[in-house]
C-alpha positions as CSV (number, residue, x, y, z in Angstrom):
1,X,-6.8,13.9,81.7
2,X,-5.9,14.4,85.6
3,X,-5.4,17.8,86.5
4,X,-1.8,19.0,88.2
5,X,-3.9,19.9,91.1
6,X,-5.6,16.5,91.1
7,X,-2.2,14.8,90.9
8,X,0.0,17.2,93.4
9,X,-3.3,16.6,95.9
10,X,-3.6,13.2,95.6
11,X,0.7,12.2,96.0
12,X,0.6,14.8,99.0
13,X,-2.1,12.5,100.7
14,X,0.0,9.7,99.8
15,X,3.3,11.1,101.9
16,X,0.7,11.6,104.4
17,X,-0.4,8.2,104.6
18,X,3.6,6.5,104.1
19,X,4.6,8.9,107.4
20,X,1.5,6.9,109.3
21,X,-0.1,10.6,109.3
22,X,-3.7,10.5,109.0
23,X,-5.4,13.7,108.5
24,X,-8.8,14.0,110.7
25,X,-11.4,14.0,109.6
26,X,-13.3,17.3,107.6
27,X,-9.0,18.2,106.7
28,X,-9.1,18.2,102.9
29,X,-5.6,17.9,102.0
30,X,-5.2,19.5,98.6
31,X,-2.4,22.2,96.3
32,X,-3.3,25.0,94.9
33,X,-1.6,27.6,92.4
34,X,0.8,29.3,94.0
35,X,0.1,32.7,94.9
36,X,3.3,34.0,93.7
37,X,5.1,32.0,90.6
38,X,8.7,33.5,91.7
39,X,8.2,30.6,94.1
40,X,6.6,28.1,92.2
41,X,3.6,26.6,90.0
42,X,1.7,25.0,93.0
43,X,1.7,25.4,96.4
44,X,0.5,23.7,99.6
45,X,-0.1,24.7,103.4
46,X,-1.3,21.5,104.6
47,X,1.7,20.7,106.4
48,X,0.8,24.2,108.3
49,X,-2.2,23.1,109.1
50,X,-2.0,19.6,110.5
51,X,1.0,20.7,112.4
52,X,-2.0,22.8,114.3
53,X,-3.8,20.1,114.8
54,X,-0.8,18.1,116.0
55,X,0.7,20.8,117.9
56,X,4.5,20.1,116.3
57,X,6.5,22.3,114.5
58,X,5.1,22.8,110.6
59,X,8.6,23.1,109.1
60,X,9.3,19.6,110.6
61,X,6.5,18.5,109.4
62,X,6.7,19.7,106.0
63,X,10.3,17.8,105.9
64,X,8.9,14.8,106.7
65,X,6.3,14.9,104.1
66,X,9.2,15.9,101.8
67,X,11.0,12.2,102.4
68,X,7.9,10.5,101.9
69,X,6.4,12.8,98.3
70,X,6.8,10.8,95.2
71,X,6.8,13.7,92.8
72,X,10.1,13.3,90.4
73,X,8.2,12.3,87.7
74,X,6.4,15.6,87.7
75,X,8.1,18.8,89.3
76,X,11.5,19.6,90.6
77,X,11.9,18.5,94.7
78,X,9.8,20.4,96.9
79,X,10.8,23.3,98.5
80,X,9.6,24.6,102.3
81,X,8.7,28.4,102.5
82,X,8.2,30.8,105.3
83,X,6.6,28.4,108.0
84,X,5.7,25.5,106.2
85,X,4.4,25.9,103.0
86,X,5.0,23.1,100.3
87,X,6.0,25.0,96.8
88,X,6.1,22.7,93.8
89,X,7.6,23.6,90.8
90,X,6.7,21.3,87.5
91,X,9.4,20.0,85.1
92,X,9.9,21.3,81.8
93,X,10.1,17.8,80.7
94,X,6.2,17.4,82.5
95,X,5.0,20.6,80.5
96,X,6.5,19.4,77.2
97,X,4.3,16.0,77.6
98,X,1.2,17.7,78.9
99,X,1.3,20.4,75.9
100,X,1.8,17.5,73.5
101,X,-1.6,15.9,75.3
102,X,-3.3,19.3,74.7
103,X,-2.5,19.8,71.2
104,X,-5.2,16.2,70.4
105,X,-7.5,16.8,73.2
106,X,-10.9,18.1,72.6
107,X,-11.9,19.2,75.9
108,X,-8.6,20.9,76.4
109,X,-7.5,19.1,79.6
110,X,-10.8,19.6,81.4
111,X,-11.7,16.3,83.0
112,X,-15.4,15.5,82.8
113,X,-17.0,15.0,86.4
114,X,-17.0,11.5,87.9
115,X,-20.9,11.9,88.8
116,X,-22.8,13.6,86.1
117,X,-25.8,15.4,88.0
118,X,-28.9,16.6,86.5
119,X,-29.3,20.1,86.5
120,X,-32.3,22.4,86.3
121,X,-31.3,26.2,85.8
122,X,-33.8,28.5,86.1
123,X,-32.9,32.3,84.6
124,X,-33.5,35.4,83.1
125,X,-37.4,35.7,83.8
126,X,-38.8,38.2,81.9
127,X,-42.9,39.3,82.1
128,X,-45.4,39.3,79.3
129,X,-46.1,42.3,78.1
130,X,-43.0,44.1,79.9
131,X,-39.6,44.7,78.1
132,X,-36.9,43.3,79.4
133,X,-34.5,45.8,80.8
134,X,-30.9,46.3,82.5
135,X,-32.5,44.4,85.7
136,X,-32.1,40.9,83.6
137,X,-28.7,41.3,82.2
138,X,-26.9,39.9,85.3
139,X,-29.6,36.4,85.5
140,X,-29.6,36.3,81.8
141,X,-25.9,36.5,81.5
142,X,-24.8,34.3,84.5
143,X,-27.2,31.5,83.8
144,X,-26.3,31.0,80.2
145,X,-22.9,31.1,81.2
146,X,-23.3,29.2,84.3
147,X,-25.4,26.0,81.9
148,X,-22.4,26.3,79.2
149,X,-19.7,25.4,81.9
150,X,-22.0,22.8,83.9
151,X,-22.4,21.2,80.2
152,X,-18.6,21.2,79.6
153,X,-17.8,20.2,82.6
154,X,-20.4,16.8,82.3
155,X,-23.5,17.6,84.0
156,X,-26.8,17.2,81.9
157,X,-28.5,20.6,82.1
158,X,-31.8,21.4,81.5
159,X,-32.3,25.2,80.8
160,X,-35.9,26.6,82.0
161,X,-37.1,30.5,81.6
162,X,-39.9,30.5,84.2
163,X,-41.5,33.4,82.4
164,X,-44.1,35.7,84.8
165,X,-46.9,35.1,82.5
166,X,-49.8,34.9,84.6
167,X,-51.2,37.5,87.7
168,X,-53.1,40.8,88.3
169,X,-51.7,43.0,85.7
170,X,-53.5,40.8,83.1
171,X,-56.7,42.6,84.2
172,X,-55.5,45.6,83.7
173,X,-54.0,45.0,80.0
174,X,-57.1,42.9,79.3
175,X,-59.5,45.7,79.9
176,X,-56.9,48.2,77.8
177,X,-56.7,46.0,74.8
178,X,-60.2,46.3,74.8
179,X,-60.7,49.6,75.2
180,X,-57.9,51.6,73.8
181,X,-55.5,49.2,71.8
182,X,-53.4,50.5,69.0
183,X,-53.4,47.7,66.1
184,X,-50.9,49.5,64.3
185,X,-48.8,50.6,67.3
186,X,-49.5,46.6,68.0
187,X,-47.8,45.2,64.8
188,X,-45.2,47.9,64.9
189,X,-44.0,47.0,68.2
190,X,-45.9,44.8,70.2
191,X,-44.4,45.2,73.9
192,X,-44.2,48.9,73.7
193,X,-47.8,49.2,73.0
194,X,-48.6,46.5,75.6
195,X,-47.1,48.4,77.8
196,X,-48.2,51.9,77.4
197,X,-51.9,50.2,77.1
198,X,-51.3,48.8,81.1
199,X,-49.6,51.9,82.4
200,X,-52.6,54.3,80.6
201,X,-55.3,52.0,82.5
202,X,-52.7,51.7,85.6
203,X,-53.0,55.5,85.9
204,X,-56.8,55.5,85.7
205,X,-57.8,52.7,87.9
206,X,-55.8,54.9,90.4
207,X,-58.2,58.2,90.3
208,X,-61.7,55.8,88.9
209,X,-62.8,52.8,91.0
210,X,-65.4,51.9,88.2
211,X,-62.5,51.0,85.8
212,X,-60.2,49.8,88.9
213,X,-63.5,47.0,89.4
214,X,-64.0,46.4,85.6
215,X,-60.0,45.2,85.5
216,X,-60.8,42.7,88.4
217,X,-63.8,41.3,86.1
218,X,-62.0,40.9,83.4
219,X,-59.1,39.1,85.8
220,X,-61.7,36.8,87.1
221,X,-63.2,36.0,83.6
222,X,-59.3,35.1,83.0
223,X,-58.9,33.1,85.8
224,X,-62.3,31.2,85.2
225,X,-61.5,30.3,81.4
226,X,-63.3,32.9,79.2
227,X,-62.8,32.2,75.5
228,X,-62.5,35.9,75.0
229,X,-60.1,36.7,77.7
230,X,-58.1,33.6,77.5
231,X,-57.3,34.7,73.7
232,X,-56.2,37.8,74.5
233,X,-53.9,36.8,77.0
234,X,-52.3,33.8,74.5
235,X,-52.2,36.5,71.9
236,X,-49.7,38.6,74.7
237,X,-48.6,35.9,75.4
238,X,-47.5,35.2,72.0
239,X,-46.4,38.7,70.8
240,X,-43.9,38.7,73.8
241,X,-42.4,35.7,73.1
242,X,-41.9,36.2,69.9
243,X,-39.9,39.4,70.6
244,X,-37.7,37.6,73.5
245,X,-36.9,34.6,71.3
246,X,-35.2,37.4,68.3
247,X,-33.4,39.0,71.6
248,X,-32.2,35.5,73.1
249,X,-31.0,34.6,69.6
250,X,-29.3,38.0,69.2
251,X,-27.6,36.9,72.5
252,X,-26.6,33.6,71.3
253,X,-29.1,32.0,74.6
254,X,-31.1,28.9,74.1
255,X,-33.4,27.9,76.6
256,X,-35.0,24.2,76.4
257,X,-38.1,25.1,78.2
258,X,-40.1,28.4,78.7
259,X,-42.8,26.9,81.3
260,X,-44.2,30.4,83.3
261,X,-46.4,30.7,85.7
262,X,-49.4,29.9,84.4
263,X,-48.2,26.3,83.4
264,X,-49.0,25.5,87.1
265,X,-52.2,27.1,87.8
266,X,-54.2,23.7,87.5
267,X,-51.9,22.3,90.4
268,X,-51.5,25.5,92.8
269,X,-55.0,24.5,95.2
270,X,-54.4,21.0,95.1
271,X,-51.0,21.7,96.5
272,X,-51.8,23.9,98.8
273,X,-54.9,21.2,100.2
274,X,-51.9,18.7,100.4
275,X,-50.0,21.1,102.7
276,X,-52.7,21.0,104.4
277,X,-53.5,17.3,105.1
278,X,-49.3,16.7,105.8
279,X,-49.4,19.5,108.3
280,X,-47.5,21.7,107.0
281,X,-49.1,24.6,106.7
282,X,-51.7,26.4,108.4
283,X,-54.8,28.6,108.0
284,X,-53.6,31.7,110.0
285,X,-56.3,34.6,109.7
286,X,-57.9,33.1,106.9
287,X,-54.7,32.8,105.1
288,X,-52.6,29.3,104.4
289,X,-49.3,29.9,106.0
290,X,-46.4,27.5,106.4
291,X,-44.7,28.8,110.2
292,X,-41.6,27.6,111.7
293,X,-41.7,23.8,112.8
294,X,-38.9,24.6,115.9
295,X,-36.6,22.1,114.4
296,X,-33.6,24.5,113.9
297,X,-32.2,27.0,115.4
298,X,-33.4,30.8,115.0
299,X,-31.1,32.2,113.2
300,X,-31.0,29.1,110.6
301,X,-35.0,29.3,110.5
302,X,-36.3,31.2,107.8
303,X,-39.5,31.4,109.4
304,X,-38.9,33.3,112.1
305,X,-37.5,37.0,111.7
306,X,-35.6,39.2,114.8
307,X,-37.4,42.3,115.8
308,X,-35.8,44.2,118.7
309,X,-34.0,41.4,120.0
310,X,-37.3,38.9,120.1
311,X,-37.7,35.9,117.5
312,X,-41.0,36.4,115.6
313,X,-42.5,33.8,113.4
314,X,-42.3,35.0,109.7
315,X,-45.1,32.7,107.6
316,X,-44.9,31.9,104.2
317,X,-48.2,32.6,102.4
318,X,-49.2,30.0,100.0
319,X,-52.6,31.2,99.8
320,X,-54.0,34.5,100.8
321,X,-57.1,35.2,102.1
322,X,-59.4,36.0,98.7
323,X,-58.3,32.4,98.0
324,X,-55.6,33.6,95.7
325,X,-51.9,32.1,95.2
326,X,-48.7,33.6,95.6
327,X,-44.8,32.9,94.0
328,X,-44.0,30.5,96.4
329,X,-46.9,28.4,95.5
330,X,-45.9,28.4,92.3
331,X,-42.6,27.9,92.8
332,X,-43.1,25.1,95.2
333,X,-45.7,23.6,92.0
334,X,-42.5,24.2,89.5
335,X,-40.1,22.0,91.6
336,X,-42.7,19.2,91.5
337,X,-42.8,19.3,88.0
338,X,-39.1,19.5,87.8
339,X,-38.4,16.4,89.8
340,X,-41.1,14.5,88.6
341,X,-41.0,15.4,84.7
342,X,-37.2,16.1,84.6
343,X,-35.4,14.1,86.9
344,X,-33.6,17.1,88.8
345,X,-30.8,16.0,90.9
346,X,-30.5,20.0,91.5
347,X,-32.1,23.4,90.5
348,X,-30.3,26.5,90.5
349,X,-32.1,29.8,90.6
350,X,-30.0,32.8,89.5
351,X,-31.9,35.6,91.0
352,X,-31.5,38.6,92.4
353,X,-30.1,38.9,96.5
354,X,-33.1,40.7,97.4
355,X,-35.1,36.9,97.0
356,X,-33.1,35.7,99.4
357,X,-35.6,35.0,102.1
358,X,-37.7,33.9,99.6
359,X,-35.9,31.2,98.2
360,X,-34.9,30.2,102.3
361,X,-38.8,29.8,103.1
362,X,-39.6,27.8,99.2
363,X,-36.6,25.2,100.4
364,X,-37.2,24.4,103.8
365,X,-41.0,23.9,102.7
366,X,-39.6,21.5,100.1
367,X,-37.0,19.4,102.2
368,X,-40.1,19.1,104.7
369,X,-42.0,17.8,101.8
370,X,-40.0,15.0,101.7
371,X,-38.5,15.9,98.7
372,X,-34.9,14.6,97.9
373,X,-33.2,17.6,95.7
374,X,-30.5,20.1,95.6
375,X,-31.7,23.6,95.1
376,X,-29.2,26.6,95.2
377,X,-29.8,30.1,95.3
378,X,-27.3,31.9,93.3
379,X,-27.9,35.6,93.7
380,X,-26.2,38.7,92.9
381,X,-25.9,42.0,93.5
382,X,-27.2,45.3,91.0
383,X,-25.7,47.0,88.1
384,X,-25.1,51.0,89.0
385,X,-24.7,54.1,86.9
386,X,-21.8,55.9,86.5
387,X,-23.1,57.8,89.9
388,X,-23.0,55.0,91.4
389,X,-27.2,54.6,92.1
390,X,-29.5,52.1,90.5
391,X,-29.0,52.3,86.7
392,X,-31.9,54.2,85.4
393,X,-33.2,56.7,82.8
394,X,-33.7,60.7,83.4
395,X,-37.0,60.1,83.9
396,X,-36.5,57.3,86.4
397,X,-37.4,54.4,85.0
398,X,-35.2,50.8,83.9
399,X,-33.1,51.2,80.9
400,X,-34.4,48.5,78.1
401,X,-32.1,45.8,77.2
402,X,-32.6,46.2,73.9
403,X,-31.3,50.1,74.4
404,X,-28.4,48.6,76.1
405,X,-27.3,46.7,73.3
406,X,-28.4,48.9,70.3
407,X,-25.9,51.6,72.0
408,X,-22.7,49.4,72.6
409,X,-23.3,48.2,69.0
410,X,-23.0,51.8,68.2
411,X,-20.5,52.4,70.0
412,X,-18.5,49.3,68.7
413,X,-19.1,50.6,65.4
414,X,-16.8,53.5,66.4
415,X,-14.3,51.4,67.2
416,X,-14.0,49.2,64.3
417,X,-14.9,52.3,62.1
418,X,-11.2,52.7,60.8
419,X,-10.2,49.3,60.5
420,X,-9.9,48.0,56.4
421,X,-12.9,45.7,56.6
422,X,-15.9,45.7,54.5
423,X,-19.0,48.0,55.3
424,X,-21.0,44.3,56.0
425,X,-17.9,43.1,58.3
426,X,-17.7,45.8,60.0
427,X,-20.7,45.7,60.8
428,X,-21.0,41.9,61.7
429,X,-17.7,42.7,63.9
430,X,-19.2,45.6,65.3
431,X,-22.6,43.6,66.7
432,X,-20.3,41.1,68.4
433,X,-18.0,43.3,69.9
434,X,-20.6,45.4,71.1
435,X,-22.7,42.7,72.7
436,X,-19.5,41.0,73.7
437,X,-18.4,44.0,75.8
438,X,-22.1,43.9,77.9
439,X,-21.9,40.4,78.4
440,X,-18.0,40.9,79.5
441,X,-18.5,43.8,81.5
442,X,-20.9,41.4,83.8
443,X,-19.4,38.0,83.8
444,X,-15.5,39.9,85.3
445,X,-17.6,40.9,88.3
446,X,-18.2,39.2,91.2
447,X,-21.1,38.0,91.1
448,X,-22.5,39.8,94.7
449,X,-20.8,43.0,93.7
450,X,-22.9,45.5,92.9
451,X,-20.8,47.3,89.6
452,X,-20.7,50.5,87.8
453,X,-21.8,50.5,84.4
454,X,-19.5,52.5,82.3
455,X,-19.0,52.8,78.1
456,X,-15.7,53.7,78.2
457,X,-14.2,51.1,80.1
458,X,-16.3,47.9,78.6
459,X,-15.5,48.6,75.1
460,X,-11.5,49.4,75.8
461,X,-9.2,47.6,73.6
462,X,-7.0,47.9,76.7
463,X,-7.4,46.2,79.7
464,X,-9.7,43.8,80.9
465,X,-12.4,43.9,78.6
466,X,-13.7,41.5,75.6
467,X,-12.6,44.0,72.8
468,X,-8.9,43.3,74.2
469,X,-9.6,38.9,75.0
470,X,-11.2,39.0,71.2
471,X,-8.1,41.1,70.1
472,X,-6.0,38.3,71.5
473,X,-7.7,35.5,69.8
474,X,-7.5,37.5,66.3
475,X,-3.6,37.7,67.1
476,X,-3.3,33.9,67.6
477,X,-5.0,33.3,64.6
478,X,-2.8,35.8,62.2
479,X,0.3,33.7,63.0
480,X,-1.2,30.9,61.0
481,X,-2.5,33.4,58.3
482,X,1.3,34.2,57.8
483,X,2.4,30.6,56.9
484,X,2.7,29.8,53.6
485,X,0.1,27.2,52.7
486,X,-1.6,24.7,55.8
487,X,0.8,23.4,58.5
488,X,0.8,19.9,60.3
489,X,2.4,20.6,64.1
490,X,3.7,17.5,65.7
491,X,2.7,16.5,69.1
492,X,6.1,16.5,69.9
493,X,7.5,19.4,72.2
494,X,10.5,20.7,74.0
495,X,10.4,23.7,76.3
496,X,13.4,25.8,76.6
497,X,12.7,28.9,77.8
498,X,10.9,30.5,80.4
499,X,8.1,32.1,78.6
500,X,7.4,29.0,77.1
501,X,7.2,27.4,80.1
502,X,4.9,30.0,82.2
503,X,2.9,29.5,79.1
504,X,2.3,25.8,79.2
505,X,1.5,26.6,83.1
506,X,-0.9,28.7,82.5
507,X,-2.7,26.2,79.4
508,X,-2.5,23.3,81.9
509,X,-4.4,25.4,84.4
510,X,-7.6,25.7,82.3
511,X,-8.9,22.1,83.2
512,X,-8.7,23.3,87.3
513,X,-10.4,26.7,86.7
514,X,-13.2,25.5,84.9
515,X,-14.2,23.2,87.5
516,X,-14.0,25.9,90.4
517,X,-16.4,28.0,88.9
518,X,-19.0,25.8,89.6
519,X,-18.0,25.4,93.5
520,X,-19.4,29.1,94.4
521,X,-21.1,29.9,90.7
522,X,-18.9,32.4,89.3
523,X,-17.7,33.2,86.2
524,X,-15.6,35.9,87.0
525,X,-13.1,33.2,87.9
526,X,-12.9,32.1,84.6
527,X,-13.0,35.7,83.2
528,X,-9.6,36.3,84.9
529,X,-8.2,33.3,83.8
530,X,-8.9,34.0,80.6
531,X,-7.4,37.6,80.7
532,X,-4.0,36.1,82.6
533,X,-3.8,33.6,79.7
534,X,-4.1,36.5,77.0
535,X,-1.6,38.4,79.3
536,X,1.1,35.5,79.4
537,X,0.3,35.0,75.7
538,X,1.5,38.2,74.5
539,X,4.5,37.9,77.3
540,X,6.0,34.9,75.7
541,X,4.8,36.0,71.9
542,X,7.1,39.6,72.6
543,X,10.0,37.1,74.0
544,X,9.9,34.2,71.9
545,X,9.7,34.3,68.3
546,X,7.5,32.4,66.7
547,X,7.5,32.7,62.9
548,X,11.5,33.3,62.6
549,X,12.7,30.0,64.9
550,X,13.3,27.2,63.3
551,X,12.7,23.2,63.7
552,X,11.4,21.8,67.2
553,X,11.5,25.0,68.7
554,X,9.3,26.5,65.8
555,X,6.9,23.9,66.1
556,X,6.3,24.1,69.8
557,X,6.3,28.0,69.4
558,X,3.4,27.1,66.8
559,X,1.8,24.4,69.3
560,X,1.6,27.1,71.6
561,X,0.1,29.7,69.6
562,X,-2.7,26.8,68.6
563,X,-3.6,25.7,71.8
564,X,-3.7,29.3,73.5
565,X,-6.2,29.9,70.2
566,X,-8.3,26.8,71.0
567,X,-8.6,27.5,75.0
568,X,-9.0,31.7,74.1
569,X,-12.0,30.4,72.0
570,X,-13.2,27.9,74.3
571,X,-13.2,30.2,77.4
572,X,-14.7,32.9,75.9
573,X,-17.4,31.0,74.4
574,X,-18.7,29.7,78.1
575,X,-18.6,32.8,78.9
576,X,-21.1,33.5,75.8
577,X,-19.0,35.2,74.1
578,X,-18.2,34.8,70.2
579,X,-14.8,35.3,68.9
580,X,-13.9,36.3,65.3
581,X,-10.8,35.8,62.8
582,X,-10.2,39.5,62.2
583,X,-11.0,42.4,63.8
């Protein structure tokens, strides 16, 4: 099912084309929603901008285009604003038919891509033997949401948590759970004592070099296949993973692949002897570097960095002088694996901003490998505290994710407290809502802002927040509670009034917005579409009643009601978020 956009876009080319207009090329001529709908659904400046390029007058030419637009059977004549902008206002009769499509469609007007791409989405990232904290909400979050859309929207996506599971912290744990594990602290809970085992030995490799030296032995009896080492690190392995998958499932996230680091270890010197022989890297002070090949310009070169006005080079290391590897060999190991193995079309990386240069230098190495993918860096900026500095505890350190959510549960639990529920509902409402508002809170941002974290405003059944989109949903829902007995709506509609009308608008608009989250990666787009559609929702619910009309208009009232359900459901749920029948 064509889009508005898609069919506004494509008749405005047309009058182009029938006035013997040809736009240059790299001149996309396409409508958008209008800005302002006191002056229309969609709107156009195209006619501004051609007339640029044509040095007329823009009016004029929007007239022109005007005579030549084929657009009865879909909107009311154009109209020309301010200096030439092309407003387009749809026909009732056009909403009633598109509503009527909406009511039997299953992707809810969202047209499936014409070229299906495989996609590789790498995300979240946790360490072994580390808790995940506030630091992974934002990848976590923004992949899963990113791979639901991509999936809707046609692509074939292959989810992959490139766990750090491998590197020189394992020498230090190996040599504490040797010398000063807890079993009991162990079973109890797992990470925690992992962790207080690696900082304890951290500290005292610090002030004694004899236990700094014994944590490199047992690293090297690691890294050279002891049976004794190599079990201890699958048991940490194991104990961690078991932890992350309860969390990921507590999150509703399913990843298809949880390949870390060490998955690639066998491949990381062969690589780097290949770099080698093709020339593109370098021993530089002992070190295997890969330095800027000259080809592009300085500032596009990500291996060359400006100091005081004076281009320096700015190597990547793929293998330091001890003869150990670094993330960028591993990373340059995992995109093998992902072409070969996978088929990847494209790989997305939602990281962090700070990995910016980092992701620069791991491309450019891979394009001059000869390598024929689409790898995209999509990074973000950090969560604050309600001071507005990095969000951390009193004593300074990361706040878990599992503290995170155990607290908005709580908090949700407030919430729901007085509601008539059951003790168990309440509960099962209160763990949604809770991890609903977290996931909420992030997905509304941009993704480069860097955003205050704050209780009170997340869990808000005011506002834009998932306590007041879930809210919404529950209210579609108790119209059809009301009804005596099941109902059977026909496709039929008629719109006659307004509200009904900016309704059916805003419905129609849910097949564009999905797809323009995927053109910069963000989610927020389709969190504010979703919050507009609860807004008009409740607008035309207060003017236009639903359960008291009668006939035709009653059932389009109802059609309305179903299909704002279906797409309040739908768009919450790619943005991870479960909805619920009561609340």
């Amino acid at each position: 099912m064509p889009t508005y956009r898609q069919l506004l876009s494509e008749r405005l080319l047309a009058a182009f084309l029938k006035a013997n207009i040809t736009p240059p090329e790299g001149l996309i001529i396409e409508v958008g929603q209008a800005s302002d709908s006191r002056f229309g659904d969609y709107q156009s400046n195209a006619a501004m901008v051609m007339a640029k390029a044509l040095k007329i007058n823009p009016r004029q030419l929007a007239t022109t285009l005007i005579e030549h637009l084929d657009v009865a059977d879909l909107c009311e004549k154009p109209e020309i604003a301010g200096p030439g902008f092309l407003n387009f206002r749809l026909t009732k009769e056009t909403l009633a038919q598109r509503l009527s499509s909406l009511i039997n469609d299953d992707r809810l007007g969202v047209p499936a891509v014409n070229i299906p791409q495989r996609i590789v989405i790498d995300f979240s990232a946790p360490n072994i033997a580390k808790p995940m904290h506030v630091g992974h909400i934002r990848s976590t979050f923004l992949g899963d949401s990113l791979a639901r859309i991509a999936r809707f929207a046609g692509h074939h996506v292959i989810t992959d948590n490139h766990i750090g599971d491998w590197g020189t912290q394992f020498g230090m744990i190996i040599h504490g759970w040797k010398t000063r594990l807890n079993q009991e602290a162990l079973q109890k809970d797992a990470i925690q004592e992992l962790v207080r085992v690696y900082r304890e030995v951290n500290a005292e490799a610090k002030a004694d070099e004899s236990i700094l030296t014994s944590c490199k032995t047992e690293l090297v009896k690691l890294q050279q296949g002891d049976a004794e080492n190599l079990g201890i690190w699958q048991q940490c392995v194991k104990v961690t993973l078991d932890q992350l998958h309860e969390i990921y499932s507590r999150l509703g996230i399913h990843f298809d692949h949880y390949l870390g680091e060490s998955a690639y270890n066998d491949r990381l010197a062969p690589l780097v002897e290949n770099l080698l022989n093709e020339g593109i890297a370098r021993i530089s002070d002992g070190a295997t570097c890969i330095f800027s090949d000259g080809l592009k310009k300085p500032e596009e070169d990500p291996f060359l960095i400006n100091r005081d006005g004076k281009w320096e080079p700015a190597p990547c290391i793929v293998r330091k002088t001890d003869g150990g590897f670094l993330y960028a060999t591993t990373d340059l190991a995992t995109i093998d694996h992902r072409i070969r193995e996978w088929q990847a079309d494209e790989i997305w990386y939602v990281v962090g901003a700070p990995q910016q240069l980092h992701f620069r230098q791991v491309f450019e190495a891979t394009h001059r490998r000869g390598k024929k993918v689409r790898m995209i860096h999509i990074a973000f900026g950090s969560i604050l505290g309600p001071d507005g500095k990095m969000f951390k505890t009193r004593s300074g350190e990361s706040v878990g994710l599992i503290e995170v959510f155990e607290e908005a549960v709580e908090r949700a639990g407030v919430v729901v407290a007085e509601r008539e529920l059951g003790d168990d509902e309440k509960a099962k409402i209160a763990e949604f809502i809770g991890i609903a508002a977290v996931k909420y809170a992030e997905l509304s941002q941009h993704r480069m802002t860097d955003y205050k974290f704050s209780w009170d405003k997340m869990l808000a059944l005011q506002g834009n927040t998932a306590p007041y989109l879930i809210n919404a949903y529950v209210r579609t829902r108790s119209i059809f509670r009301k009804l005596d007995g099941a109902v059977t709506l026909d496709p039929t509609c008629e719109i006659t009034e307004d509200a009904e009308r900016i309704l059916t608008v805003k419905l129609a608009q849910f097949g564009e917005i999905v797809h323009d989250v995927l053109v910069d990666f963000r989610p927020n787009l389709l969190a504010q579409y979703v919050y507009e559609l609860a807004n008009t929702f409740h607008s035309f619910y207060e003017a236009c009643p639903v359960l008291r009309s009668e006939g035709t208009v009653r059932n389009t009232r109802l059609v309305l009601c179903e299909v704002t359900s279906r797409i309040l459901k739908k768009g919450l749920d790619l943005l991870g978020i479960q909805t619920t029948e009561r609340m």
